[in-house]
N, C-alpha and C positions, 0 to 999 in steps of 0.2 A: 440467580441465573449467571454461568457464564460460558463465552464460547473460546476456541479456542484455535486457532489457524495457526498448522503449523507446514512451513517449508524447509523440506532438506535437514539445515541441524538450528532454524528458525523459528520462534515459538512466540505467538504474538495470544497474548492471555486478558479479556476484559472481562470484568463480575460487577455483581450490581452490588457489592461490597467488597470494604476495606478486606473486613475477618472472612471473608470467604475465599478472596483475591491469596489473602497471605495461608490460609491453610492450603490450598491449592498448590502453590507455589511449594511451598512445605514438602506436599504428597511428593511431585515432579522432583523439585533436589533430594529426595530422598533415595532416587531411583536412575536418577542422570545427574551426570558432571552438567552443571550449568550455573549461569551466574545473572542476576537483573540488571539490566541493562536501562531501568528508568522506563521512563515515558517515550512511546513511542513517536516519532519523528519522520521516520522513510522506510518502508516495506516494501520490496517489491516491486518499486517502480512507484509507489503511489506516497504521495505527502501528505503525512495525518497534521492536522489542526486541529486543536481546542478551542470551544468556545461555547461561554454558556453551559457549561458541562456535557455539551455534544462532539461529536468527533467531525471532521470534516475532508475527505477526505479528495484528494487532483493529481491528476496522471500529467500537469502540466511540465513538470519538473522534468519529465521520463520523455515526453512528447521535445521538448526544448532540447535536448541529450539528442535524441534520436537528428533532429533537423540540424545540429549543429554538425553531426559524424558524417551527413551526409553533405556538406558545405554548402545548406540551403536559408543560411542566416536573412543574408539581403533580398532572399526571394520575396516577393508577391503572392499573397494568395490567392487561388483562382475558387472561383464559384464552381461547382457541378451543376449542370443539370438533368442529370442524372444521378440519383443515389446510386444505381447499382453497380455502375460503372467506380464509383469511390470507395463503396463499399469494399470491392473488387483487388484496390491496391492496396486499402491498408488490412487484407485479409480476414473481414468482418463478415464476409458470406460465403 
């Protein structure tokens, strides 16, 4: 099995083998200028982790980026009590 997510000229490629990983990879440079670039690390905003031979994957990296552009380091976090209303601002509804 493998899947395959690709953004813009981004190609993030996982199989549940070696030899099918590298035939794959094979077909794709055969057809595109491209190059492997290793094990994935940050896609997208999101930071892949291995462990256990599972991936794990945190938007904390992207999230910390975000509150720093906005000069909200020393902030406080506030509770909602309201989801919708949070929802709301970070454009999740």
């Amino acid at each position: 099995m493998t899947y395959i997510l690709l953004y813009v000229d981004d190609i993030f490629l996982t199989s549940s083998s070696d030899d099918l990983h590298k035939s794959i990879m094979s077909l794709l440079a055969s057809e595109f200028a491209m190059k492997d670039l290793g094990p994935l690390n940050y896609f997208l905003g999101i930071v892949v982790t291995r462990h256990s031979g599972d991936l794990f994957l945190s938007q904390r990296k992207y999230a910390e980026e975000i509150i720093d552009r906005a000069d909200m380091t020393s902030c406080k976090p506030t509770l909602y009590e309201d989801p919708t209303h949070y929802r709301s601002l970070v454009r999740a509804s």
